[in-house]
N, C-alpha and C positions, 0 to 999 in steps of 0.2 A: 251736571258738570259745569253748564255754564252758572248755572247761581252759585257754586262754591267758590268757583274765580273771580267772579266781579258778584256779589250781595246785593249791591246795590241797583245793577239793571233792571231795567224794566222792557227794552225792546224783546218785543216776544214773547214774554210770561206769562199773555193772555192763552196761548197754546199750549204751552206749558200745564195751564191750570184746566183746560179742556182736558187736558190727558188724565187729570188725577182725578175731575169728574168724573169723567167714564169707566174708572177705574174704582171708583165710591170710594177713594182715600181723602176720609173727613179730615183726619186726622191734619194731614200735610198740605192740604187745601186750606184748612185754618190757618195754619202758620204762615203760607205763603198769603194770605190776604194781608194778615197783620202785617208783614215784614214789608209789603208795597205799600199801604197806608198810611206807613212810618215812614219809608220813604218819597214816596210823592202820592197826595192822594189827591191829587190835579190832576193827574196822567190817565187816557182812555184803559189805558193797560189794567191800570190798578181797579179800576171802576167796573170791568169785568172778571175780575177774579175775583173782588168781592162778588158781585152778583151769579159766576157759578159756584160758589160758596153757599150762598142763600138759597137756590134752586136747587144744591142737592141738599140742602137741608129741609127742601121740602115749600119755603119761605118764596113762593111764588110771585107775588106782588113786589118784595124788599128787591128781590133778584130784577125784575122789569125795571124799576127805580134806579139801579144802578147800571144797568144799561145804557137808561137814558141818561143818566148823568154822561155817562163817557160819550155819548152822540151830541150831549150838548159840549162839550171840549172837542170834538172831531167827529163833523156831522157824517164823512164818510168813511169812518172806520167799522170796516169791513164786518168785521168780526161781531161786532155790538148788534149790528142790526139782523144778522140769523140768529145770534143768542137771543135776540127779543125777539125775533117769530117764535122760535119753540116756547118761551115761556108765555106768549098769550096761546098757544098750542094747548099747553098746559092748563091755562084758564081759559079755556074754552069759546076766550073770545077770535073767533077764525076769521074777520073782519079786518082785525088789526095784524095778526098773523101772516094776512094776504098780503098787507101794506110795506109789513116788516120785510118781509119774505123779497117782495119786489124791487125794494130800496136795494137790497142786497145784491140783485142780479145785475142792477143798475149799474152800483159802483163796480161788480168784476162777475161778468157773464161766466166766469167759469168756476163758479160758485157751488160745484154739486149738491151740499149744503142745502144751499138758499132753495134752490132746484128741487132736491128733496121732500123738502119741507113745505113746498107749495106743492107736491104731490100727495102727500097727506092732507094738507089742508082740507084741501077737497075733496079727499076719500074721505073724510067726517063729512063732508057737507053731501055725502052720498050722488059726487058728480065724475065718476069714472072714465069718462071721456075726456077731461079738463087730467083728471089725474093722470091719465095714463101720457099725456101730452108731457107733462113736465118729467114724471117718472124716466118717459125716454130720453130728455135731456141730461139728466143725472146718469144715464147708463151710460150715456157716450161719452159722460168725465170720465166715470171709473168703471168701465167694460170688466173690472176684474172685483168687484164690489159684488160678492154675494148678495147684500141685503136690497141692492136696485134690481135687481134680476127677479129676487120674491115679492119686492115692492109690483112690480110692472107684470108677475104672474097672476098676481092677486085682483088685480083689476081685469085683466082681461077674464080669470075667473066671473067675475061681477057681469062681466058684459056677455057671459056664454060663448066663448071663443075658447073652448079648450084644447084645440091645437097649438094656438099662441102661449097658451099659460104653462102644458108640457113643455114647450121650446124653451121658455125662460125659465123653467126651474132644470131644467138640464143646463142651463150655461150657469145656475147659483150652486147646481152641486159640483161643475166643473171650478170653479172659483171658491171653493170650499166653505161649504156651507156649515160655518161650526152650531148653529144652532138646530139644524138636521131639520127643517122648516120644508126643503127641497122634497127630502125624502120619502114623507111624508106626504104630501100633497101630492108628489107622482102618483104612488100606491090609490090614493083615493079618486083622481084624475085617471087612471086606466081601470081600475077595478068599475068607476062610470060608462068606459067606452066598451065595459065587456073585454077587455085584453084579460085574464086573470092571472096568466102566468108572470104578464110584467109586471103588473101589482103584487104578485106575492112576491117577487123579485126584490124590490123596493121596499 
């Protein structure tokens, strides 16, 4: 609604174009890159819609590139710097990831994002203790975020705590767990502890 009234803004388009990411609309993410490149492609804004542009196309490198472009026009904008944690996420480099990741917290501690994604981090770098530290931080942005609840079940998984791991996927199927992750892993989680009526429950 707002780009049909004013075409030419850019304040906020970079969320904008996160939404159509995550939604894999190539299609309307193309256009809106184009249509901010044409209108200013000085602007951080524009420099990450390009670059989720390129990262759902797969264009991993081109995507980090324009990230940093927009962090070299606005070295604290926000958004650039968790878009570039996920994309060395992506490339595998977790080193850079950590750094991007932590720029991010810097500029705005209530970043669940940034948060997130430095809990991953280090569930690849197979450090569940580190993970599960930041995981809890992201849960207490979004207490209502299914995917931190299975995020922070899963580590404590790792660590043989599975009182803690049932606890958190009982508040990710209270928070509606649309990918049914919860459900799942209860069942396998009490069919463990010998319950079998609540596993076949689940």
């Amino acid at each position: 609604e707002l780009l049909a009234e004013d075409p030419y803004r850019l304040d906020g388009v970079d969320t904008y174009s996160n939404i159509l990411y995550v939604r894999e609309e190539k299609r309307k993410l193309s256009a809106l890159a184009h249509s901010c490149v044409s209108t200013d492609k000085y602007r951080p804004e524009a420099c990450c819609v390009v670059g989720n542009y390129y990262s759902l196309k797969g264009a991993h490198e081109k995507a980090v590139l324009y990230f940093r472009r927009a962090l070299k026009l606005d070295a604290n904008f926000l958004s650039a710097w968790t878009l570039t944690g996920h994309e060395y996420v992506e490339l595998k480099n977790t080193a850079a990831a950590v750094d991007a990741y932590r720029r991010a917290v810097e500029i705005d501690a209530k970043d669940y994002r940034a948060w997130y994604g430095l809990g991953q981090t280090y569930e690849i770098l197979a450090m569940p203790f580190y993970a599960l530290f930041y995981y809890r931080k992201a849960t207490a942005l979004r207490p209502y975020d299914s995917r931190m609840w299975c995020a922070m079940a899963g580590c404590y998984k790792q660590l043989h705590r599975r009182g803690e791991a049932i606890q958190c996927y009982h508040r990710a199927e209270k928070n509606d767990d649309r990918e049914g992750i919860a459900f799942t892993e209860l069942a396998r989680l009490y069919r463990e502890n010998g319950e079998d009526a609540q596993a076949a429950g689940y």
